[in-house]
DSSP file (Angstrom, degrees, kcal/mol; ACC not computed):
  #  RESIDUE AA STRUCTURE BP1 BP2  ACC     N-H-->O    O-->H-N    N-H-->O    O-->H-N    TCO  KAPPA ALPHA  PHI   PSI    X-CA   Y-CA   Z-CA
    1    1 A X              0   0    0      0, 0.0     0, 0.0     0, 0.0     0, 0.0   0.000 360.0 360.0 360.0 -19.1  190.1  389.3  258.8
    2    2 A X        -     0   0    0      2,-0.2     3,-0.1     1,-0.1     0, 0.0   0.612 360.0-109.2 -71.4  -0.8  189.3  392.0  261.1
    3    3 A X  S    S+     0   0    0      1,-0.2     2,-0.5     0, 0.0    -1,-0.1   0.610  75.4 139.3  88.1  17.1  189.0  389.4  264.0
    4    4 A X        +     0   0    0      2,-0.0    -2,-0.2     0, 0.0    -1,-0.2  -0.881  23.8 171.9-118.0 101.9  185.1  389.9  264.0
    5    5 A X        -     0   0    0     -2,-0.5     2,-0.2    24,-0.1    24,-0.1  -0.005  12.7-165.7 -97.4-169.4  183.3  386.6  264.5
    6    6 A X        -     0   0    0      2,-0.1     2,-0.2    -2,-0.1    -2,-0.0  -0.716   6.1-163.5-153.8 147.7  179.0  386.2  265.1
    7    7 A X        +     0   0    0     -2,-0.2    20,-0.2    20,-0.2     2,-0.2  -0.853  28.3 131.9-133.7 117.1  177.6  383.1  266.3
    8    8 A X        -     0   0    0     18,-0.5    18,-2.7    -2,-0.2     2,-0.3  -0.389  57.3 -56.3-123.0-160.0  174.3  382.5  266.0
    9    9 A X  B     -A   25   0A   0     16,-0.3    77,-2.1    -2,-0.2     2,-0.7  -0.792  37.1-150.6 -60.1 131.8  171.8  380.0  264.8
   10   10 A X        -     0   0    0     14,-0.8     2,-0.4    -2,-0.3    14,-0.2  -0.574  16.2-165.8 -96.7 126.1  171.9  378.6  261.3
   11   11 A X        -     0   0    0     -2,-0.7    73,-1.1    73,-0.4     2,-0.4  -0.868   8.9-148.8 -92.4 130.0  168.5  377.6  260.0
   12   12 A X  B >   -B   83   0B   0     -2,-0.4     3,-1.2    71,-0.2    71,-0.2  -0.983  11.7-141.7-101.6 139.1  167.9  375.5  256.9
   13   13 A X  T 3  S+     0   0    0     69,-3.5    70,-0.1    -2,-0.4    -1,-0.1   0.667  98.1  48.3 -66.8 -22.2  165.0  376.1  255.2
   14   14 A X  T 3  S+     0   0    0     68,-0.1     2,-0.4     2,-0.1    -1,-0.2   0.390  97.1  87.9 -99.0   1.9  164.2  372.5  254.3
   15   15 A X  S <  S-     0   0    0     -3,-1.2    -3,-0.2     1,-0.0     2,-0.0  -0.771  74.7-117.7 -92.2 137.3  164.8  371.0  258.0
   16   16 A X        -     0   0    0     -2,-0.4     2,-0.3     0, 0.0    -2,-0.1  -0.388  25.3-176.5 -59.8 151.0  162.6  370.7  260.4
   17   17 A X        -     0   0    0      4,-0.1     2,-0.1    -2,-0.0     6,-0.1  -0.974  20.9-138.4-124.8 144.7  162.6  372.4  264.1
   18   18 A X    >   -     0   0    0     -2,-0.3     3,-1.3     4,-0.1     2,-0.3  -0.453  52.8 -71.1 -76.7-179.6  160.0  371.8  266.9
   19   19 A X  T 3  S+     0   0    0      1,-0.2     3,-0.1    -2,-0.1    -1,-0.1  -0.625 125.2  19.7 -94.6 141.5  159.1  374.9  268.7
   20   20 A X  T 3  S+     0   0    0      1,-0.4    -1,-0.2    -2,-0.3    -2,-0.0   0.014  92.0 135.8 107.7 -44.6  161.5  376.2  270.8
   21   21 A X    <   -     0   0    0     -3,-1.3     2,-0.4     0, 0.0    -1,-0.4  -0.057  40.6-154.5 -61.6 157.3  164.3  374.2  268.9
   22   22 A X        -     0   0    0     -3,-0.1     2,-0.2    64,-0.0    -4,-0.1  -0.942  15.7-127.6-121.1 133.9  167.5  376.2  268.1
   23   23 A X        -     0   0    0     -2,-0.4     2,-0.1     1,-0.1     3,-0.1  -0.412  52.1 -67.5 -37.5 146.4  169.7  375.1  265.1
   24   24 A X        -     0   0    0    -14,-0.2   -14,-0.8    -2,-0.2   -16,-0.1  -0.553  50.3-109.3 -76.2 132.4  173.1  374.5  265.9
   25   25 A X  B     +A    9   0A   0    -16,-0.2   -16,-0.3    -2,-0.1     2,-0.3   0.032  46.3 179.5 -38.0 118.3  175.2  377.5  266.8
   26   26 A X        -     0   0    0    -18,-2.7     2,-0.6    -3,-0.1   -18,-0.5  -0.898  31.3-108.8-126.1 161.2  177.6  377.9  263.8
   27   27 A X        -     0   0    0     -2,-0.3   -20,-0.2   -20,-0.2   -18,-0.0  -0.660  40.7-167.1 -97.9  39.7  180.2  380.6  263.4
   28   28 A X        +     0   0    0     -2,-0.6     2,-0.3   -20,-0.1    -2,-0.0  -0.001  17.9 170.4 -71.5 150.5  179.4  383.4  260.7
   29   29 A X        -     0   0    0    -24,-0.1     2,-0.4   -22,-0.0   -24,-0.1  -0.837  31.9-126.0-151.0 117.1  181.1  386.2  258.8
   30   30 A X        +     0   0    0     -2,-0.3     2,-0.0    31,-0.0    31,-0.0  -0.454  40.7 179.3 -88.2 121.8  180.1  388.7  255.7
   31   31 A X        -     0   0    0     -2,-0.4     2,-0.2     1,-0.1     3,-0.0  -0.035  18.9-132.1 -94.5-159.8  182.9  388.2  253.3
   32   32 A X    >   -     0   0    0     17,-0.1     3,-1.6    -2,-0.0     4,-0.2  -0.789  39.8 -62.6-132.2-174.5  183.2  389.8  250.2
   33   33 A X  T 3  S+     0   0    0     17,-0.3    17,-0.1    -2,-0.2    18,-0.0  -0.365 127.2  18.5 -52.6 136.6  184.1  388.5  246.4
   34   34 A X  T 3> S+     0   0    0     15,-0.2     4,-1.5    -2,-0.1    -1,-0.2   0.539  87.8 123.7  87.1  11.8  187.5  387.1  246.3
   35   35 A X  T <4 S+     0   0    0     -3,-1.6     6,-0.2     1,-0.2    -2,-0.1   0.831  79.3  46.0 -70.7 -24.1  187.7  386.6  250.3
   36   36 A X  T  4>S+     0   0    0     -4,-0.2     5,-1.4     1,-0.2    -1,-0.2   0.595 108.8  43.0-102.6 -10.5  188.3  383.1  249.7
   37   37 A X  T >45S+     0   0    0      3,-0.2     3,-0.7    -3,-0.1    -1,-0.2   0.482 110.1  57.6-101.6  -5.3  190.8  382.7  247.2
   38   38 A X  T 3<5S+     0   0    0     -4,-1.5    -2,-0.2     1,-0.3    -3,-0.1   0.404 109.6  51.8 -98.2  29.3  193.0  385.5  248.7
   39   39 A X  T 3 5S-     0   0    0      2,-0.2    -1,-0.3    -5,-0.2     2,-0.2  -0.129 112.6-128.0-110.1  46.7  192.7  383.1  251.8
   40   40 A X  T < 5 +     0   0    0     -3,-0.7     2,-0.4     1,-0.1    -3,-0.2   0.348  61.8 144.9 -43.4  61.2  193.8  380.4  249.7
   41   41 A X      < -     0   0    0     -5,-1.4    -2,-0.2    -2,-0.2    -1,-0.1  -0.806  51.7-126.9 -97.2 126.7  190.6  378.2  250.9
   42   42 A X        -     0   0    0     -2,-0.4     2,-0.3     1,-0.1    -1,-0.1  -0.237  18.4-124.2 -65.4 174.7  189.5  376.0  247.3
   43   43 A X        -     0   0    0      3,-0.1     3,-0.1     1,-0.0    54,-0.1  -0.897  28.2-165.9-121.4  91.3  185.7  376.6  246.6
   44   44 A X        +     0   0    0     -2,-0.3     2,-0.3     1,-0.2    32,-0.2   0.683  63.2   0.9 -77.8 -10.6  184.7  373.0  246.6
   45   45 A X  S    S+     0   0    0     51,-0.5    51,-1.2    30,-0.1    -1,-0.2  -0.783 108.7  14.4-173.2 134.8  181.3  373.4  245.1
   46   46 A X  S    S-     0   0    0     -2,-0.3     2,-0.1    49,-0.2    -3,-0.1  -0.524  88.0 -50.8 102.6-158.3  179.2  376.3  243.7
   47   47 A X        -     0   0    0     -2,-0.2    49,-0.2     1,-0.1     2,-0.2  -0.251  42.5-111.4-103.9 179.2  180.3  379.8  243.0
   48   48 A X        -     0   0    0     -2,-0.1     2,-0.5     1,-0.1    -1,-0.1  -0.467  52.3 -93.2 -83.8 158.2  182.3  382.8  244.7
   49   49 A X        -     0   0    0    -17,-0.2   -15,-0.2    -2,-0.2     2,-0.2  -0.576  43.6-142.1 -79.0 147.8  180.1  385.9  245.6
   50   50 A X     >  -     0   0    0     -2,-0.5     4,-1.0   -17,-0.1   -17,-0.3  -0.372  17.6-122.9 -98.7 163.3  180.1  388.7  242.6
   51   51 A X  T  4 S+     0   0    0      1,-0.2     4,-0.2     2,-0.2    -2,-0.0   0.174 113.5  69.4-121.5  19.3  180.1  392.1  243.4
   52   52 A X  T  > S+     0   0    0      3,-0.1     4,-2.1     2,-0.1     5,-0.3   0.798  95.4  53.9 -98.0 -35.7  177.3  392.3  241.5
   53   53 A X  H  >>S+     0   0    0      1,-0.2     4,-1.6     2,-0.2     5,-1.1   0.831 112.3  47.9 -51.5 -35.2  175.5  390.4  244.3
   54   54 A X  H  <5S+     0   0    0     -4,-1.0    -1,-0.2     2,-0.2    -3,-0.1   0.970 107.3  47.4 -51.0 -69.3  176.7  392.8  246.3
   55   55 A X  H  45S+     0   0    0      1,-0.3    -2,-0.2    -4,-0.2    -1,-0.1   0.890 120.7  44.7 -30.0 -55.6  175.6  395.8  244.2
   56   56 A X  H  <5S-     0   0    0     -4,-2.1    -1,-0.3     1,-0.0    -2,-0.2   0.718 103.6-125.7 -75.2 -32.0  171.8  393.8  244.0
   57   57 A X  T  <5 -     0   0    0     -4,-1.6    -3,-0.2    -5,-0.3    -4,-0.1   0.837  42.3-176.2  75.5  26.4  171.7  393.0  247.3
   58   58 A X      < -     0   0    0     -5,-1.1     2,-2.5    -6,-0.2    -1,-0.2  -0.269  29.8-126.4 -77.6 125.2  171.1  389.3  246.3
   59   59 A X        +     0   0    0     -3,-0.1    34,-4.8    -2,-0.1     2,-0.3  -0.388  49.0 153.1-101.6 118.5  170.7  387.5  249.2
   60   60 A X  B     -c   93   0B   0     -2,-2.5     2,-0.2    32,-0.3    34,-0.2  -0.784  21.6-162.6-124.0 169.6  173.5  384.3  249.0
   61   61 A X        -     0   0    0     32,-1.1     2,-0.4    -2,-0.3    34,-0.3  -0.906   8.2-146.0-160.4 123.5  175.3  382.3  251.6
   62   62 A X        -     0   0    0     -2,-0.2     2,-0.3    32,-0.2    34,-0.2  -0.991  13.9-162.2-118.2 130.9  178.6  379.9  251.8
   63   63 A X  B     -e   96   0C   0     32,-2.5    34,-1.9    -2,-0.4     2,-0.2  -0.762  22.4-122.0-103.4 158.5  178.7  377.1  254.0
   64   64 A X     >  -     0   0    0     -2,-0.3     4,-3.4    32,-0.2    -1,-0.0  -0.547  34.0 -95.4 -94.6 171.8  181.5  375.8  254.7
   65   65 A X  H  > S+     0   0    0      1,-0.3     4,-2.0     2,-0.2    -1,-0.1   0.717 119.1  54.3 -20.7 -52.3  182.1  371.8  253.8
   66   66 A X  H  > S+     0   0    0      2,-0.2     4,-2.9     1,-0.2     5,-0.3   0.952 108.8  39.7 -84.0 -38.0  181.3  370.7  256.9
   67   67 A X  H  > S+     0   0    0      2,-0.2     4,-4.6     3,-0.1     5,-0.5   0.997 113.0  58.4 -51.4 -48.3  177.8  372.2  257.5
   68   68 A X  H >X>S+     0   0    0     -4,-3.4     4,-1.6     1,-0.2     3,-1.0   0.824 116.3  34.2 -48.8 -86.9  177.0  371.4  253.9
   69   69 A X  H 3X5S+     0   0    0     -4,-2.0     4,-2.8     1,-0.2    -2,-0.2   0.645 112.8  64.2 -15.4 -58.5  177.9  367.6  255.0
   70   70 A X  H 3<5S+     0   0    0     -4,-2.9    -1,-0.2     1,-0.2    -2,-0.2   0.894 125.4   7.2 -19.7 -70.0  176.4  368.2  258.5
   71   71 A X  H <<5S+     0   0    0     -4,-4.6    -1,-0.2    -3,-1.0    -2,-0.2   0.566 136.8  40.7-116.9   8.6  172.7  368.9  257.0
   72   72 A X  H  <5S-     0   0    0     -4,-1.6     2,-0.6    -5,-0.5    -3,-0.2   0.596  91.5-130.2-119.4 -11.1  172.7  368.0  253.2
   73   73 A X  S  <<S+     0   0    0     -4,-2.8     2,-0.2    -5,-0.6    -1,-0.1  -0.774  90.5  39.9  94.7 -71.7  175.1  364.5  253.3
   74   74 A X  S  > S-     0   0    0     -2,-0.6     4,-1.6     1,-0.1     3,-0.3  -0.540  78.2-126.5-114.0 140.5  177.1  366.4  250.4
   75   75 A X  T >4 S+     0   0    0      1,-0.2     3,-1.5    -2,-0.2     2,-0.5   0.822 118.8  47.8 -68.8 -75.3  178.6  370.2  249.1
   76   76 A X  T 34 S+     0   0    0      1,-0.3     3,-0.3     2,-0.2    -1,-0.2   0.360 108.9  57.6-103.8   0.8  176.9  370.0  245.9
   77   77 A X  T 34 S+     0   0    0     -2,-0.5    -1,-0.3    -3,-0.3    -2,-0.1   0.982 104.0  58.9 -56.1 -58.3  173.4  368.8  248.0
   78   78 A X  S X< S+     0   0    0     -4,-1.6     2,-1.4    -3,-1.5     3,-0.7   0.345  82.1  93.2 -64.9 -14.5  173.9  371.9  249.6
   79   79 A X  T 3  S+     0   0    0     -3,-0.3    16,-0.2     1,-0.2     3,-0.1  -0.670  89.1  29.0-108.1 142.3  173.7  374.6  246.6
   80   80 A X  T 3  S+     0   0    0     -2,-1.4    -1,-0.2    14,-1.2    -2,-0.1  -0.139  97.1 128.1 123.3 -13.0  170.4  376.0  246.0
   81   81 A X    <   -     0   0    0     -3,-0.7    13,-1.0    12,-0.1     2,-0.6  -0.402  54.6-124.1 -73.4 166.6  169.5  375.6  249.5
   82   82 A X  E     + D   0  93B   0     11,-0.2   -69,-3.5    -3,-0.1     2,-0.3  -0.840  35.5 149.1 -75.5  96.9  168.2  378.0  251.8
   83   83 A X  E     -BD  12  92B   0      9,-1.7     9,-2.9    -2,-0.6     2,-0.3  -0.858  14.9-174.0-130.5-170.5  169.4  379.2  255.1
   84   84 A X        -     0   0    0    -73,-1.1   -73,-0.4    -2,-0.3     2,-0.2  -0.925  33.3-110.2 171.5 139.4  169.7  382.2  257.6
   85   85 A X  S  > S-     0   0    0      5,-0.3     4,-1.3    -2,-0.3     3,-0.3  -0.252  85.3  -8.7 -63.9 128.7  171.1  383.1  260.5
   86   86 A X  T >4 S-     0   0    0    -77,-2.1     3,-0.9    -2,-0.2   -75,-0.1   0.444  95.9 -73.2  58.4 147.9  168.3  383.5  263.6
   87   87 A X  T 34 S+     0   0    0      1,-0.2    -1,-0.2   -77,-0.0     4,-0.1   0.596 118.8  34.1-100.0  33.7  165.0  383.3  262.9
   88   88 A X  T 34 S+     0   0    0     -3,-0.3    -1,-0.2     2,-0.1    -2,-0.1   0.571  77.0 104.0-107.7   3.5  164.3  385.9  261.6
   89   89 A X  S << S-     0   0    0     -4,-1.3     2,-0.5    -3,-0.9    -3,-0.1   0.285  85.5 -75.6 -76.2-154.1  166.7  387.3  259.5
   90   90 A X        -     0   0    0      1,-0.0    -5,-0.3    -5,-0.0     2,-0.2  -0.819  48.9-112.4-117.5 145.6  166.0  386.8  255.6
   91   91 A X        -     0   0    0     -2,-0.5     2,-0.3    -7,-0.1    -7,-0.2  -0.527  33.2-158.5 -83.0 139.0  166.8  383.3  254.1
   92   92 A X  E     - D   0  83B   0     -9,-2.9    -9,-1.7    -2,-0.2   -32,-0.3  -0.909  21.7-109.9-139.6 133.4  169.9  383.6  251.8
   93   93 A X  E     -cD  60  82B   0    -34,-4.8   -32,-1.1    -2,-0.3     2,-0.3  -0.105  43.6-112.1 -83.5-179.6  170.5  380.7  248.9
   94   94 A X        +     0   0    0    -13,-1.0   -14,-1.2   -34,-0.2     2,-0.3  -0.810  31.2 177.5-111.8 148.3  173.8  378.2  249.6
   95   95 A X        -     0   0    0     -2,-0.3   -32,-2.5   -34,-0.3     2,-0.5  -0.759  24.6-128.9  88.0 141.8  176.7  377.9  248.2
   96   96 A X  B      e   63   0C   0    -51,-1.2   -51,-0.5    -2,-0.3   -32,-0.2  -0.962 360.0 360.0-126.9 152.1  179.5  375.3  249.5
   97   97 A X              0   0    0    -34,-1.9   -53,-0.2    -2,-0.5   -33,-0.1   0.274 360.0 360.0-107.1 360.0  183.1  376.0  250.2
């Protein structure tokens, strides 16, 4: 809400890249619990983030509908998977919105 986007590349852990390849550029932002019901966006499949995830430092990720569709067919493909922003940053499990 502060007007502070990132776009990087979004990796899924279970697709392939050649070398060299980029994932498509995708639009990211670190919410917190409850960012998405007081945006009144449904949570169409999985869970909300916890502030215990917080607390742990549990590394989760929501995609939103359409990326889940994009690279899993389906949101509910899409939870357990792995992705992460660039490649190196640390792969974070999925969630759909």
């Amino acid at each position: 809400m502060d007007g502070n986007n990132s776009f990087d590349p979004v990796f899924a852990e279970d697709k392939s890249y050649r070398p060299g390849e980029l994932a498509p550029l995708r639009r990211f932002k670190f919410i917190s619990p409850g960012f998405l019901q007081a945006m009144g966006t449904p949570l169409v499949a999985g869970r909300d983030f916890t502030w215990t995830d917080i607390y742990n430092k549990t590394p989760v990720a929501m995609v939103s509908e359409n990326v889940a569709r994009e690279m899993w067919q389906t949101p509910t493909a899409a939870l357990g998977k792995r992705v992460r922003v660039g490649s190196t940053d640390d792969w974070r499990e999925s969630s759909a919105w």
